[in-house]
C-alpha positions as CSV (number, residue, x, y, z in Angstrom):
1,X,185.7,53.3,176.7
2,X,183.6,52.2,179.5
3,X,183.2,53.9,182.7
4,X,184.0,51.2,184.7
5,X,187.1,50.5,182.9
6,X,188.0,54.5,184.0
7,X,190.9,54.6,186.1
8,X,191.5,58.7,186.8
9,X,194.8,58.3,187.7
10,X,196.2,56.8,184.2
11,X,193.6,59.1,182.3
12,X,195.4,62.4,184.3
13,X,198.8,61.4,183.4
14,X,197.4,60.9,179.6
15,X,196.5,64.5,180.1
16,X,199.4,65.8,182.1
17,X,201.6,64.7,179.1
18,X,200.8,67.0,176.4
19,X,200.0,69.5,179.3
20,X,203.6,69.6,180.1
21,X,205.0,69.5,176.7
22,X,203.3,72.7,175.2
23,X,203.8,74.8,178.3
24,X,206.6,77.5,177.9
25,X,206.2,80.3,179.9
26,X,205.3,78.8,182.7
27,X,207.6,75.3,182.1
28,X,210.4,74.3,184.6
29,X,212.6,75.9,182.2
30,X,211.3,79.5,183.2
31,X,209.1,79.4,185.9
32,X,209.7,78.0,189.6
33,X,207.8,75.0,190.6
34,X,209.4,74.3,193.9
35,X,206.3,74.9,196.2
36,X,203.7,73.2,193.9
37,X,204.0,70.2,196.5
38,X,202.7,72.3,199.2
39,X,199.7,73.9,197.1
40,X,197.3,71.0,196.4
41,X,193.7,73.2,196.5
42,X,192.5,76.3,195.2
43,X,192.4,79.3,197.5
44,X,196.0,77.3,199.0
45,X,198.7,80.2,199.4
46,X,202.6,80.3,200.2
47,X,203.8,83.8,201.6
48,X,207.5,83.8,199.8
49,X,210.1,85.9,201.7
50,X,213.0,87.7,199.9
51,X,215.9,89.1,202.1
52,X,216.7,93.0,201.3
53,X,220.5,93.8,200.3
54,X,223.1,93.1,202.4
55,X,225.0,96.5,204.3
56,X,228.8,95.5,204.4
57,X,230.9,97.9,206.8
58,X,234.2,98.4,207.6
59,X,236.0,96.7,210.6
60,X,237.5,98.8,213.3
61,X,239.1,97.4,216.1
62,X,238.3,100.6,218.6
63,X,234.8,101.4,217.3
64,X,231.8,98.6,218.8
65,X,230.0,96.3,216.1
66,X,226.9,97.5,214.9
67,X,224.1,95.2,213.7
68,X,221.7,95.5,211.3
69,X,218.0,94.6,211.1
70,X,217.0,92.1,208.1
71,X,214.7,94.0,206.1
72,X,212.1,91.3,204.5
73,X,209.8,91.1,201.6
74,X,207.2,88.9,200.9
75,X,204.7,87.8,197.9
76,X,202.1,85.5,198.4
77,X,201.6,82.4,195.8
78,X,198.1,81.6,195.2
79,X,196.2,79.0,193.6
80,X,193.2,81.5,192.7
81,X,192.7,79.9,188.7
82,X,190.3,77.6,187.9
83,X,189.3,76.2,184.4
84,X,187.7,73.6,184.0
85,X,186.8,70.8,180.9
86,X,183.9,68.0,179.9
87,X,183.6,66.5,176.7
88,X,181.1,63.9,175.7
89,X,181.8,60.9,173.6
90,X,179.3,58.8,171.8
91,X,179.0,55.2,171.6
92,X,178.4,55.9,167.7
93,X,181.1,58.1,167.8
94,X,183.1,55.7,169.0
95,X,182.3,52.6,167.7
96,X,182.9,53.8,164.4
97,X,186.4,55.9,165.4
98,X,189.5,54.5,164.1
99,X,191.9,54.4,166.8
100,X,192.0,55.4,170.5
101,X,189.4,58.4,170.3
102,X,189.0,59.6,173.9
103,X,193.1,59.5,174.2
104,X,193.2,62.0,171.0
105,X,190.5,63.9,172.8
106,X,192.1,64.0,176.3
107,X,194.9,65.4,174.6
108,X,193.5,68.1,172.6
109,X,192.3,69.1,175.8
110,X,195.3,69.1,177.5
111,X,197.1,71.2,174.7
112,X,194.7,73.8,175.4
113,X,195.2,74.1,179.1
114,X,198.3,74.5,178.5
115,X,197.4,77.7,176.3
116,X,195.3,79.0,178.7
117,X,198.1,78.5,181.7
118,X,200.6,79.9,179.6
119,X,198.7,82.9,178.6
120,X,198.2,83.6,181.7
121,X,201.8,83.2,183.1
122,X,203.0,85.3,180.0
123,X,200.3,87.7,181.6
124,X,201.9,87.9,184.7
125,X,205.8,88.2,183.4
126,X,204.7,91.0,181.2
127,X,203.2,93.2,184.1
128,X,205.4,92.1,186.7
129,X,208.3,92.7,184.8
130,X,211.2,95.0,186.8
131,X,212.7,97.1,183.1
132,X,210.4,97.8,180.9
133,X,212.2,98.9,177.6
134,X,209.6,100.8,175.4
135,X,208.6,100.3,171.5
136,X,211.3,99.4,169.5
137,X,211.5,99.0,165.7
138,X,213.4,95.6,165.1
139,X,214.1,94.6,161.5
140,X,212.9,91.1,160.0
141,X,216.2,89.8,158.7
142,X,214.9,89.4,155.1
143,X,217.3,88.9,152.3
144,X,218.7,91.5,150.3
145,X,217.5,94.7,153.1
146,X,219.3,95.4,155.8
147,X,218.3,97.5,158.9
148,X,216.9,100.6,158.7
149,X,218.0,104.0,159.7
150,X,216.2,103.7,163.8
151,X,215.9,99.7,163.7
152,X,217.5,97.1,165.7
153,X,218.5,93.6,164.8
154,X,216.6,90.8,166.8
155,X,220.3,90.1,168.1
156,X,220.5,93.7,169.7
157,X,217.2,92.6,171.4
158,X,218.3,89.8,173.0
159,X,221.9,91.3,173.8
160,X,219.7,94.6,175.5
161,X,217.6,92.0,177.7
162,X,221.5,90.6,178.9
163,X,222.5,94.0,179.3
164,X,219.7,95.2,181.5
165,X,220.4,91.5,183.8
166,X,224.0,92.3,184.1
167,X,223.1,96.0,185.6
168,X,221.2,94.5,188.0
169,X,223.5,91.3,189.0
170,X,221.1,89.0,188.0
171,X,222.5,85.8,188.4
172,X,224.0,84.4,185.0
173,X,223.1,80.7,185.0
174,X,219.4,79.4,183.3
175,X,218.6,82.8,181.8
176,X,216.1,82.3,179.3
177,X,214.0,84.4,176.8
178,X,210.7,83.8,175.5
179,X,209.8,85.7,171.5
180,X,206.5,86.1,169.5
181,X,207.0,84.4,165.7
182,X,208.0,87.8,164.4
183,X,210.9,88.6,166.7
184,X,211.8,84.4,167.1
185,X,211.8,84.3,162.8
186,X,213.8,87.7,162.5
187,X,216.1,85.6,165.0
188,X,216.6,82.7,162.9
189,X,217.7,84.8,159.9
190,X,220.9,86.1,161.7
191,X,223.7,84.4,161.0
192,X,224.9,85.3,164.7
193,X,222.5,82.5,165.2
194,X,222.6,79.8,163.0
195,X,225.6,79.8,162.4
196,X,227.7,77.4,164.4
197,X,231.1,78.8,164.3
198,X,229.4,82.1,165.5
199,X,226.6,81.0,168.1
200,X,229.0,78.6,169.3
201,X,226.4,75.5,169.4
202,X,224.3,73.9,167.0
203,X,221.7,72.7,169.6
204,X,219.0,74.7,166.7
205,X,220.0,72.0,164.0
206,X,219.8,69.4,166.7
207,X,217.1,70.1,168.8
208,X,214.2,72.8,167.2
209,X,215.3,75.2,169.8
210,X,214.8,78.0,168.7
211,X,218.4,79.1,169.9
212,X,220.8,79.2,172.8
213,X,223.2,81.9,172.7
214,X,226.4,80.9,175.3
215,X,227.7,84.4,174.3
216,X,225.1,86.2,176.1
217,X,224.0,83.1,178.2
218,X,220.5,83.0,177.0
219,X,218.6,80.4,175.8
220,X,215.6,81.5,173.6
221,X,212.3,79.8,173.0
222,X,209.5,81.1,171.1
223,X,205.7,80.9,172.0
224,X,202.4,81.8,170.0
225,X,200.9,83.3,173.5
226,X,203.3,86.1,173.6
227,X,202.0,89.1,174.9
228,X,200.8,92.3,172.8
229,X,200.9,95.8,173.1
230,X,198.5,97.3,170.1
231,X,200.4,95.3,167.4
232,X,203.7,94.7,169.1
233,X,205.2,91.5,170.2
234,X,206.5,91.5,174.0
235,X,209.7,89.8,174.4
236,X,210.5,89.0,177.9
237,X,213.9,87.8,179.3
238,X,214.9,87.0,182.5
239,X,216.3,84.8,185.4
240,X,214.9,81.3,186.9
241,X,213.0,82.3,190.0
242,X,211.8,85.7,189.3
243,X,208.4,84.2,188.8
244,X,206.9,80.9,191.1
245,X,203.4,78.8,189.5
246,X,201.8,75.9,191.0
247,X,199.2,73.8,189.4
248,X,197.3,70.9,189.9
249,X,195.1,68.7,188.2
250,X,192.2,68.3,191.3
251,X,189.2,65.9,189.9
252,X,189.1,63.6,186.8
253,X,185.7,61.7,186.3
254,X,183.4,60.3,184.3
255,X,180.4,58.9,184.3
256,X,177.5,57.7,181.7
257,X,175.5,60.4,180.0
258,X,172.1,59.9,181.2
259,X,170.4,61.7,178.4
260,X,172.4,59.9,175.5
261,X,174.4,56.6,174.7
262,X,178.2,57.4,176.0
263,X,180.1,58.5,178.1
264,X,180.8,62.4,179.3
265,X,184.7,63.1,181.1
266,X,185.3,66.1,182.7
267,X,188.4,67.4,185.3
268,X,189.4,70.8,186.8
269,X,192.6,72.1,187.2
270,X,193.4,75.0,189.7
271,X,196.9,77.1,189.1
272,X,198.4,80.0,190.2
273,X,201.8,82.0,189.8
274,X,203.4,85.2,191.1
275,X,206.3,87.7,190.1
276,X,208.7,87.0,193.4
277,X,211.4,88.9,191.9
278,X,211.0,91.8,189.4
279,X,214.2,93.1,189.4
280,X,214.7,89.9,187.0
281,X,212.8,90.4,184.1
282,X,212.7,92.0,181.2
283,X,210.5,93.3,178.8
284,X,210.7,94.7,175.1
285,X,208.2,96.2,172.8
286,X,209.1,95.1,169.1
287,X,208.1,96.1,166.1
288,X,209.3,94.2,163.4
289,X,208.9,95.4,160.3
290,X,211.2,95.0,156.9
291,X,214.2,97.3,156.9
292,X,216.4,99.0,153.8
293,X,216.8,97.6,150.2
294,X,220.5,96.4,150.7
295,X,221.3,98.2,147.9
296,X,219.8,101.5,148.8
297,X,221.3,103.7,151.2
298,X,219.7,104.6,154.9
299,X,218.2,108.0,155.6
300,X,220.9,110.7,155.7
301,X,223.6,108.1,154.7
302,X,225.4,108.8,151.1
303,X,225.1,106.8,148.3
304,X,228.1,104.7,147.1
């Protein structure tokens, strides 16, 4: 590449393109975008207001209308993250490369902003969340065991994180959950859901999702950047708009290396993101481990 064949704007969207597609936490799918177009800078801030509960009351024609005070909440959206990258590419390099090298390099680099942006979003979900359900013991699914006397299936997780919604009134449509590889591959071995005459869509076979489940009106993705706790994945469900991000790629450049032959590219990208609404997410400790010999019988159950 030369520099003064460099046109930022076509080498951002190169990098905005593998940015996109290996976010998951903090995708469209989960997280709210909807005031990125005001945030353009770091340090830029949104104050997001939330109206309190409604008080209903019951009409009487003799007795004068009383009015109520709307009782507001806010959180603040900021754009307080900054990482940055530069990467140098030699005229050796890549005179001898096969292929378009600063394109594979642009978008190595943005696969790992995305890592970093969704660590950080999965971050904020698992802190911010509004039920936090303790440690629980989830068996793998493995052939030939079958849960364990104290386990849950990775099903009963997934139902739970519903269950909690529903108490709560958390609206039903675009609930999603995001799973570490343990809980997301004891999840694959249910036949609940792979299953089509039982999960009701084959969108898995189709798609590499890792499921959607219309019975409890979840869809479920899977991410390596779940969050721990010691050794145990956190799962964490929830609605679309409990959590607002913002990003923005700010400066794309480059410029000749004046101490070698080639050419050095760099950019920053600010971000930010904020919990606007606990009350709809949760969060589950699992520990999955393997359950029973299928042919054994549970603690305190008799044998056949």
């Amino acid at each position: 590449m030369s520099v003064d064949n460099f046109i930022p704007e076509l080498w951002a969207a190169e990098l905005d393109t593998p940015f996109q597609k290996n976010l998951v936490y903090a995708s469209p799918n989960i997280a709210n975008t909807r005031f990125q177009a005001m945030l353009q800078n770091s340090g830029d801030s949104v104050n997001i207001p939330k109206i309190g509960a409604a008080n209903v009351k019951t009409h009487d024609r003799t007795v004068d209308l009383v009015y109520d005070d709307v009782s507001v909440t806010t959180s603040k959206l900021v754009m307080d993250q900054e990482d940055y990258y530069g990467f140098r590419v030699s005229d050796v390099d890549e005179v001898q490369a096969a292929g378009d090298f600063e394109g594979a390099a642009t978008a190595q680099h943005g696969i790992a902003m995305s890592n970093k942006v969704d660590t950080y979003i999965a971050g904020l979900l698992k802190e911010g969340a509004g039920k936090k359900l303790g440690n629980t013991p989830v068996f793998d699914g493995a052939d030939f065991f079958r849960p364990a006397e104290g386990q849950s299936t990775a099903w009963d997780i997934i139902r739970r994180i519903a269950k909690e919604l529903n108490k709560v009134s958390a609206p039903s449509l675009n609930r999603w959950a995001v799973v570490g590889a343990d809980l997301a591959d004891a999840l694959i071995a249910d036949r609940r859901v792979t299953e089509v005459d039982k999960a009701g869509t084959d969108a898995v076979a189709r798609t590499g999702m890792i499921t959607q489940i219309p019975l409890l009106g979840i869809t479920v993705y899977a991410s390596n950047n779940a969050p721990t706790v010691s050794t145990r994945e956190v799962a964490i469900g929830g609605v679309h708009g409990a959590l607002d991000f913002a990003s923005q790629l700010r400066t794309m450049e480059a410029f000749r290396n004046q101490n070698r032959f080639g050419d050095i590219i760099r950019g920053l990208q600010v971000y930010g993101g904020v919990v606007s609404n606990p009350v709809g997410l949760v969060s589950v400790e699992v520990d999955v481990k393997p359950g029973s010999l299928g042919s054994q019988p549970s603690a305190g159950e008799p044998a056949a």
